[in-house]
N, C-alpha and C positions, 0 to 999 in steps of 0.2 A: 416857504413852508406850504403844506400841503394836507389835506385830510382824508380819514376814510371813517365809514362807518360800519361798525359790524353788521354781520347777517342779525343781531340781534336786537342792534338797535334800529335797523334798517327797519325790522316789523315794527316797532315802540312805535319809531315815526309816523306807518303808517296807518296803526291804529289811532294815535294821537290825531291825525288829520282826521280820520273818521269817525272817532269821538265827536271833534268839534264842529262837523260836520252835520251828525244827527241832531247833536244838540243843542246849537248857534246856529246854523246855515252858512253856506258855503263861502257865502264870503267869510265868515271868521275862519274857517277852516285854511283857506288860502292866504290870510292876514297871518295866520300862527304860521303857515310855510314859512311864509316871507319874513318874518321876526324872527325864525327858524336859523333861515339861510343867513342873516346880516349880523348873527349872534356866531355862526361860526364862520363869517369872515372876520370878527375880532376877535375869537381864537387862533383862527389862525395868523394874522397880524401882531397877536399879544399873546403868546401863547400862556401869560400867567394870571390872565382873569378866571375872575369863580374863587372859589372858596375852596382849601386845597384838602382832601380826607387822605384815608387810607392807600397806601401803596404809589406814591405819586401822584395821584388822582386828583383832577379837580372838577367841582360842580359848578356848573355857572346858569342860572336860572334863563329862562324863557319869557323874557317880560310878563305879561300880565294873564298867562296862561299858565296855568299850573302845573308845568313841567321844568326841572333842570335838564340839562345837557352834563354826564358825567365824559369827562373825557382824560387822555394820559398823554403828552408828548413825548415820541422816541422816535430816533434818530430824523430830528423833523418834521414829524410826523405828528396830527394830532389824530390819535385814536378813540375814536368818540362808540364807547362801550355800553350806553343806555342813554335813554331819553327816559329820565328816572320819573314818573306820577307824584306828585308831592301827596296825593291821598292814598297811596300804596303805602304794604306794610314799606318800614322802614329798611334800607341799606338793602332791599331786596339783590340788587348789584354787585353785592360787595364780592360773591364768586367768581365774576368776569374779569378776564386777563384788561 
């Protein structure tokens, strides 16, 4: 199986990394990449971690960074639709395919 992420969540990320960035320094910034990247290679390995919401959906948190990872598997595929803020309004995502 295999992954892609949206044009939408593609910015989340990289605001997220420039978040933690300004406001930890770069090492944490790169720390959250890398907990980032090994949280969806056990999606894609598992595709049924995370907590499952609306429309097939599931959310699988970002260790100890305050972000989930929402993401939907199809046709083997995991399609990873946000890199959801846990301090944002809520289900902000819930519009995206």
């Amino acid at each position: 199986m295999s992954f892609v992420l949206t044009p939408e969540a593609e910015a989340e990320l990289s605001d997220a990394a420039s978040f933690c960035r300004r406001h930890f320094g770069p090492v944490a910034a790169e720390n959250f990449l890398t907990i980032f990247e090994s949280k969806v290679r056990l999606i894609v390995e598992f595709p049924g971690v995370g907590t499952a919401t609306s429309k097939g959906r599931r959310l699988y948190p970002i260790g100890r960074y305050p972000f989930s990872i929402l993401y939907k598997v199809e046709d083997g595929v995991a399609r990873i639709s946000a890199i959801a803020h846990h301090g944002r309004k809520p289900a902000y995502w819930r519009g995206r395919r």
